[in-house]
N, C-alpha and C positions, 0 to 999 in steps of 0.2 A: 560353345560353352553352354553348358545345361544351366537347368532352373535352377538357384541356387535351396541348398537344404535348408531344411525345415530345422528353427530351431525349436530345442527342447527344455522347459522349467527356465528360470531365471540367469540373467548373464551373472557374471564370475568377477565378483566386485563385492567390496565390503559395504555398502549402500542395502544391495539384495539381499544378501550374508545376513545384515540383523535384522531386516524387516521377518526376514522368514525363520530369524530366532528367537521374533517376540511373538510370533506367531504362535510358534510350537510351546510356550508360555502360556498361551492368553486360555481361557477355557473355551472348550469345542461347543459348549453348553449357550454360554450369557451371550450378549450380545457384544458387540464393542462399536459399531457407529450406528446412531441413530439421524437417518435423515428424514423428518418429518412431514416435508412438501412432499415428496415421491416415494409416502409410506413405506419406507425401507429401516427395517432393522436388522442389522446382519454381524457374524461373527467372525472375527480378523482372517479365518479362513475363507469363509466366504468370498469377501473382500480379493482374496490373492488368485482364487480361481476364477472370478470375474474380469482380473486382470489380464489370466492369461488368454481367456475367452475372447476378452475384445483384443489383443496383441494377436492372436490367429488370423480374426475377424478384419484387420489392418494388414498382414502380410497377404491373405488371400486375396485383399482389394488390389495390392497395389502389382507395380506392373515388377518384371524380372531386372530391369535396368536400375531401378528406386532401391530393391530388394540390395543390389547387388554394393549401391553405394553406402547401404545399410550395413553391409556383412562387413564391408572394407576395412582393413587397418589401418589404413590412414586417418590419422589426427585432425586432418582438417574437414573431414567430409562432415558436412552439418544439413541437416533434411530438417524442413521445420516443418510440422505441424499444426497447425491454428489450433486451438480447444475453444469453443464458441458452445458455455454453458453455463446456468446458474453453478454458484458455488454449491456445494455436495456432493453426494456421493459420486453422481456420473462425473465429473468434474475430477475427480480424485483419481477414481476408476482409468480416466483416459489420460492424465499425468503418468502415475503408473506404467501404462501399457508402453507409451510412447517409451519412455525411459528404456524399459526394458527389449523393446525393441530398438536400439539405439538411437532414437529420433532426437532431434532436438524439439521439445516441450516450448509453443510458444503460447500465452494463455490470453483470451481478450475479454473483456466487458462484457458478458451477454446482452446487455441493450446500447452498446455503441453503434452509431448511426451508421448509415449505408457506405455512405462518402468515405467517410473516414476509414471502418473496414477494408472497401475494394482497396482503397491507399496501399494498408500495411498489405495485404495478400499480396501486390505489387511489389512494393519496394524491399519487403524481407520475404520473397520467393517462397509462396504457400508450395509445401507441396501436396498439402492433405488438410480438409476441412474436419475438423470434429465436432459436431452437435447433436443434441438429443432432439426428439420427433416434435418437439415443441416450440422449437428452433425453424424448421424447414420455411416457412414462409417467408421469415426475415433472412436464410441462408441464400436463397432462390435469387431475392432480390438483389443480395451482394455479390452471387455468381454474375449476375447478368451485367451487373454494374461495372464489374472488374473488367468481365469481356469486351465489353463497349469502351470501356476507357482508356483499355491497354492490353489486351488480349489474354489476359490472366484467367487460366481455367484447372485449379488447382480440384485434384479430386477430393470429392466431398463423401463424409462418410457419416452415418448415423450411431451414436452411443447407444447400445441398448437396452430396455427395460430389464430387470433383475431377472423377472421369471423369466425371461429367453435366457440368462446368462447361468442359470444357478444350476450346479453337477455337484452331486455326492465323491466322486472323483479328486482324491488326493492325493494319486500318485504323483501328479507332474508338479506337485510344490516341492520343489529343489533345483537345485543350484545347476545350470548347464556348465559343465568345465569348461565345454569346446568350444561355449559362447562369454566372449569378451570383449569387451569396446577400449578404446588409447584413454588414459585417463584425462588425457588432455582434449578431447573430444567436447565440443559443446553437448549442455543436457538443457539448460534451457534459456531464455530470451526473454526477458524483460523489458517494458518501457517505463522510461522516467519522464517526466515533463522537461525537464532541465529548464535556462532561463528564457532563452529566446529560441523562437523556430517552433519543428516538430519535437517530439521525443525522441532519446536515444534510445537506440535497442543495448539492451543491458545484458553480455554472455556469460553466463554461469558454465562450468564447464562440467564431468561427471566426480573430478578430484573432487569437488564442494561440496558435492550431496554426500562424497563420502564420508570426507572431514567432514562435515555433520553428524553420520552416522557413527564414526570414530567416536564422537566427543560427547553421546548420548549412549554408549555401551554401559560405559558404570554407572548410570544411572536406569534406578527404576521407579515406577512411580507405584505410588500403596493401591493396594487392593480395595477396588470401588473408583479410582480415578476417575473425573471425570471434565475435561472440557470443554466451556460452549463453544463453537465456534461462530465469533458474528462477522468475522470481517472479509471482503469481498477475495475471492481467490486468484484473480487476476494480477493481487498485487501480493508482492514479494510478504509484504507483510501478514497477510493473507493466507499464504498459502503454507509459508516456513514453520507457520506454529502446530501448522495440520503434522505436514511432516513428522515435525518433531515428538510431535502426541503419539503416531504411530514408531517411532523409533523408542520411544518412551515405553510404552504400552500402556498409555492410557485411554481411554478411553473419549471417542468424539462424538456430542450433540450439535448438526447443525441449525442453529436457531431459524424459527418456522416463520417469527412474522422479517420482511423485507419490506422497505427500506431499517432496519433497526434504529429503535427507539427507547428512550429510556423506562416507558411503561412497559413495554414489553420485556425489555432487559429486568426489571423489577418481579414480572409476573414470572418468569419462569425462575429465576434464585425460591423465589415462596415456595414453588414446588418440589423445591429439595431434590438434593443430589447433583449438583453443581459444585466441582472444588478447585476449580481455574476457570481464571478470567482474564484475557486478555484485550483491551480497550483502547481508543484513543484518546486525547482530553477532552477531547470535543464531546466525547459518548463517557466520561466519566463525570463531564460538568451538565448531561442531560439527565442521566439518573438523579445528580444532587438536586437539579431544576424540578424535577418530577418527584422526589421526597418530599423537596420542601413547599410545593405547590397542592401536594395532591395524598401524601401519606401520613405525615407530620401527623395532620388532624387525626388522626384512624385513631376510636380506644384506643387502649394501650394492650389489651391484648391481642386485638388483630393486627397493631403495629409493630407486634413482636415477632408475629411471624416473617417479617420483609427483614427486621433487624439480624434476627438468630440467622437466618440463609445466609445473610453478607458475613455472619461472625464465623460459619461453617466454611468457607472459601481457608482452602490449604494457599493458594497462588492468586495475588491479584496484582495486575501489572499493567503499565502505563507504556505505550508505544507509538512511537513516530510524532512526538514532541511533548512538550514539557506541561505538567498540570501545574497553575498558577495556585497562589496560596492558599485562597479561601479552600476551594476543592481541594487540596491536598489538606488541609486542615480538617475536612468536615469526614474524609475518607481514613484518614488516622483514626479519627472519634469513629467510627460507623463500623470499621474492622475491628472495634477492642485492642486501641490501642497499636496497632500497627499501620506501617506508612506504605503506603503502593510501592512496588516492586517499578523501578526504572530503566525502561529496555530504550539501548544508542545502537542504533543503528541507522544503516543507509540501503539502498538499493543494491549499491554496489559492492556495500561489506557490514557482513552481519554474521553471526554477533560480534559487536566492538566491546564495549562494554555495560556494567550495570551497576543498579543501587539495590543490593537484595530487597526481597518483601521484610518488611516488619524492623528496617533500621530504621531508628528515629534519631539517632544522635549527631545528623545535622539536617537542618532545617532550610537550606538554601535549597527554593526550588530548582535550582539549575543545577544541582549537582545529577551526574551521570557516573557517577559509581567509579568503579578502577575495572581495570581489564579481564576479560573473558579469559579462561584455558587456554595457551599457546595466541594467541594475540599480544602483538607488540607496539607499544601506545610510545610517542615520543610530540614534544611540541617543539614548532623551529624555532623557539627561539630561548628554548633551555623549560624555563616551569613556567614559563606562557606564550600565546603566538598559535598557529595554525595546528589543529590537532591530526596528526600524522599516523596512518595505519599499517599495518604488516602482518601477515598471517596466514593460516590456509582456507580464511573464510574472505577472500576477497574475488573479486570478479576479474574474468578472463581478458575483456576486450570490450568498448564502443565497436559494435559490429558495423563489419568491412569500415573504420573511421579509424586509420593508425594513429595520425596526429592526433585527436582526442583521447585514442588512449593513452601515448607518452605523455601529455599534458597532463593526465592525470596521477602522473607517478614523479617525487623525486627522487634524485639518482640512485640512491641507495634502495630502490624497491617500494618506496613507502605508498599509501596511497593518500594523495591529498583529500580530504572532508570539504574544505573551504571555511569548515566552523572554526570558528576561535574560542580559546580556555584557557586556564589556568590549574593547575594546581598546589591545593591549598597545605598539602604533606601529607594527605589522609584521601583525598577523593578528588576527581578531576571536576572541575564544574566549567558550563559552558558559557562565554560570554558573548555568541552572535554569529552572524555568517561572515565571511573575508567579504561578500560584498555586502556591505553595511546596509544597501540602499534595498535589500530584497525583501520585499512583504511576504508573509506568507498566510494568503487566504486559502480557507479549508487546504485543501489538499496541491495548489497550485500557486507556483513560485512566482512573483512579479515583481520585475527589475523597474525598481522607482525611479531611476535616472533614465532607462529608455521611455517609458510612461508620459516624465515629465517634458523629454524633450518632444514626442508628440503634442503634448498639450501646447506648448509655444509655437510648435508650427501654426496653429488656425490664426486668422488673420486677426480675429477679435481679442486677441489674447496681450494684455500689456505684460504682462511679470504672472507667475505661474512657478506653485513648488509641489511636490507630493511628497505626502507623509505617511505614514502606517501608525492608525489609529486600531489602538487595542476593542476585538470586540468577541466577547468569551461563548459567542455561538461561532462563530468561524475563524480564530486567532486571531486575526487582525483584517482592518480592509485597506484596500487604495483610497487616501481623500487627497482631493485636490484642494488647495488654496489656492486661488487665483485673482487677479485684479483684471478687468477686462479695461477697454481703451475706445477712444472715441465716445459718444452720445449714448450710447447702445450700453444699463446699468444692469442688465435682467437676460439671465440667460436659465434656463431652467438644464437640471442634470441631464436629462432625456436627450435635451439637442448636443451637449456636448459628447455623450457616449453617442451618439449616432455618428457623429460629426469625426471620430476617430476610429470608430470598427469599419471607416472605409479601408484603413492601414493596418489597425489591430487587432488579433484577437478576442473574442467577446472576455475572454476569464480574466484578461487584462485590464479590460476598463477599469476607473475608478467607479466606486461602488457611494464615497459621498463626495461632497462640495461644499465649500465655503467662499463667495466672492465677497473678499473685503470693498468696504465705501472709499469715500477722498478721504474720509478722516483717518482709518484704521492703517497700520502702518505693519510693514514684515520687521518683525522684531529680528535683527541683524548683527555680524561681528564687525569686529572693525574693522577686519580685513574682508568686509563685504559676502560672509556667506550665511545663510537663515540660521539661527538659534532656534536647532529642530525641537528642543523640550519645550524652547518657551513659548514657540508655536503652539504647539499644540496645549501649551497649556492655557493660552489666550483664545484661542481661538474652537480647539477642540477637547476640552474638560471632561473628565468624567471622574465618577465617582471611583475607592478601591475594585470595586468589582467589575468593571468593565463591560457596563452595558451602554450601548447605542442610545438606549433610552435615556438616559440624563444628559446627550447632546446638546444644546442649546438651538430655541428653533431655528435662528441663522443657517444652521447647516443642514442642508437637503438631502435626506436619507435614499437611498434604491431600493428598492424591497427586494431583496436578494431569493424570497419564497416564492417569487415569480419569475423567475429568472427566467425570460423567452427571451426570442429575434424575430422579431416580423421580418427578416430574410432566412433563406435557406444557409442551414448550416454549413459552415465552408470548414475543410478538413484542418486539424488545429484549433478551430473554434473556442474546443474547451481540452485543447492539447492533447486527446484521444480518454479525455474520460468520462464517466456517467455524470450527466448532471445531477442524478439521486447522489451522490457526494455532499450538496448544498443540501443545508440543514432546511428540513418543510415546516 
């Protein structure tokens, strides 16, 4: 059997179908992504013939045997890909390609450490490295690392600069008939942290990207759209808005300064020409921190300039957890009158649903809107209980994990959240995770009952609870209340986070401490279990606004802006994600 044929223009799916019909839309003239680290400004054509350039550039690399499980119609054949790039353009460019060479898309951190890389090359079977030329010294190391570790020698391929990619050539933008992938096909691979362990690998399949692409046809966005893009592309949430901006036809700025900051997110709205924004609370309560720290004072005419940007935003939306009141208070006022837009979703299904931009007619932060287009919302336990999903926007499989993924589903199809809600006859609002005990700092899940019962393991340990203390630079953290035992009244936080990263890891520690004396007492039921409010309200106080800084000195804070290990990072550390996550 020959080399298999050369395919031609894009595969034969409604995904390809409207990217290349917002294309033939968008003007051949203006530009449509600006990325400004890798002085690229280029126009949605551009864009698609770069595509096809590095998707050539990928099949000439690889071998006839790779190609061939490429070409296959079988459903299950899934080729992953690593993408090991900053967020932009190349980033985008080689999602893309992969895709449309039926790869499976898997995307990582561009500064995730050594260890942890050669891991995933290993255990979700790299078959092709992607990175840009900026990359190669940190690529080099992870190749070598993988091979020493477990023989893993996945080919490695360079993203290329624009001027190698850019052809006047617009014949091969269209549609290959002859090329077709099973829709049931994996398209791309995600990790979640989940609660314990590594991360899941998370299968998106290519039905999803359609349904996507389906459910963004009737919509167009106005002329001049424009979206920033700040959030890391590795993650789902990340990357899905990019998508959707190009199925949209709007238009995407990748914002220039990294790690992103609220002064930064400030200086570029002043510049005008920004009309989505999509944020997390943590970066929505850094802008208010940096207005009201640093702009506030400004005249009043140079303060209008920050004001009128934010009142020019068509879309501003809140995503991957809830903005507490003050911030949503001070963003109603700052939009002229309208309330952030509230995006519910998960890793594994998106979009669930929302609270449009600009409803104000209720005010519970926890509401999460009513259901997306074809999404099917029920809770088990009639209008409150676990919130249950169904749709064509949910996730394939926990790769190669079958029992994980039946677990995730019950009988009737649905997909379990693990969140609990209610609805109120108008809007669903949420009231917590099914496990109660889960902290959720920045961006990482921690099971406070496995936490807690490490901490009663050390010897020095009489009684011991963990609590999730609210704190509005990183949602909340792990504190430990603890009473120690024997002679020994004085334990500093240091030793006991050292004392437990022998068993756990680092993102897990408790971040404060509290060791009550003989006299202070665990405020208790009758039925013998902590009275977590009144804990914390004895012991860990704080003001509405939920800062660390009105702690009482009693409790030994971590400085979280330094977050090291004077040991070598062990893979899991920080469950495969950038430490730039943690607020600097």
């Amino acid at each position: 059997m020959g080399a298999p044929a050369k395919q031609q223009g894009f595969p034969n799916d409604s995904f390809f179908k409207e990217i290349l019909r917002r294309a033939k839309l968008s003007s051949s003239d203006d530009w449509f992504i600006h990325d400004p680290a890798n002085n690229i400004k280029t126009t949605y054509t551009q864009l698609l013939q770069d595509v096809l350039t590095f998707k050539a550039t990928l099949r000439n690399s690889l071998s006839v045997d790779t190609l061939r499980g490429l070409d296959s119609s079988e459903e299950e054949t899934g080729l992953n890909f690593f993408i090991f790039a900053p967020s932009g353009y190349y980033f985008l460019v080689a999602f893309l390609a992969v895709l449309a060479l039926g790869g499976v898309a898997v995307p990582l951190a561009h500064n995730i450490n050594v260890e942890e890389a050669s891991y995933l090359l290993q255990k979700f079977r790299a078959v092709c490295l992607l990175s840009t030329p900026q990359q190669q010294s940190t690529i080099q190391k992870i190749l070598a690392h993988a091979n020493k570790a477990n023989g893993a020698t996945p080919l490695s391929v360079e993203l290329p600069f624009k001027d190698e990619t850019s052809t006047d050539d617009t014949t091969a933008l269209r549609i290959d008939n002859d090329t077709g992938f099973p829709p049931g096909r994996a398209a791309t691979l995600m990790f979640s942290s989940g609660t314990t362990g590594p991360p899941k690998g998370i299968v998106h399949s290519r039905r999803y990207w359609c349904a996507l692409a389906d459910s963004s046809a009737p919509r167009t966005s106005a002329e001049g759209s424009l979206s920033l893009s700040t959030r890391a592309m590795h993650w789902t949430g990340g990357l899905r808005p990019d998508v959707l901006s190009l199925l949209g036809g709007c238009r995407i700025e990748y914002l220039n300064d990294r790690p992103v900051n609220g002064s930064a997110l400030w200086e570029r709205l002043r510049k005008k020409g920004v009309t989505a924004l999509a944020l997390n609370p943590i970066m929505w309560n850094r802008m208010k921190q940096h207005y009201d720290d640093n702009l506030s004072a400004l005249p009043t005419e140079e303060l209008h300039g920050y004001v009128s940007a934010a009142r020019a935003l068509d879309m501003a939306s809140s995503v991957g957890g809830f903005v507490i009141g003050p911030v949503q208070l001070f963003w109603r006022k700052m939009l002229g009158n309208r309330s952030l837009q509230i995006f519910y979703a998960t890793t594994e299904a998106a979009p669930i649903m929302l609270q449009p931009f600009g409803a104000n007619e209720d005010s519970d932060e926890r509401v999460i809107g009513t259901p997306c287009a074809n999404v099917e919302v029920k809770l088990s336990e009639g209008h409150h209980g676990e919130i249950l999903v169904k749709g064509p926007f949910l996730f394939s499989c926990y790769y190669e994990d079958e029992k994980k993924t039946r677990e995730a589903f019950d009988e009737n199809g649905f997909y379990r959240t693990g969140d609990l809600g209610h609805f109120n006859g108008k809007h669903y609002i949420i009231d917590g995770r099914e496990s109660t005990d889960m902290i959720q700092f920045c961006f990482w899940n921690i099971p406070g009952l496995e936490l807690q019962s490490h901490i009663l393991s050390l010897p020095y340990i009489e009684e011991a609870y963990v609590l999730s203390v609210p704190d509005i630079q990183v949602r909340t953290r792990a504190a430990a209340l603890i009473r120690l035992k024997g002679p020994s009244k004085k334990l500093p936080l240091h030793k006991l986070r050292s004392d437990l990263s022998a068993t756990m890891p680092l993102y897990k520690l408790p971040t404060l401490m509290r060791a009550l004396d003989e006299h202070e007492q665990f405020p208790m039921t009758e039925s013998g279990r902590l009275q977590i409010k009144e804990a914390l309200r004895m012991y860990f106080p704080q003001t509405v606004n939920e800062r660390i800084e009105d702690l009482p000195p009693q409790v030994e804070v971590w400085d979280i802006t330094k977050e090291v290990s004077d040991k070598p990072l062990r893979p899991w550390d920080w469950s495969g994600l950038p430490l730039e996550l943690i607020p600097r």
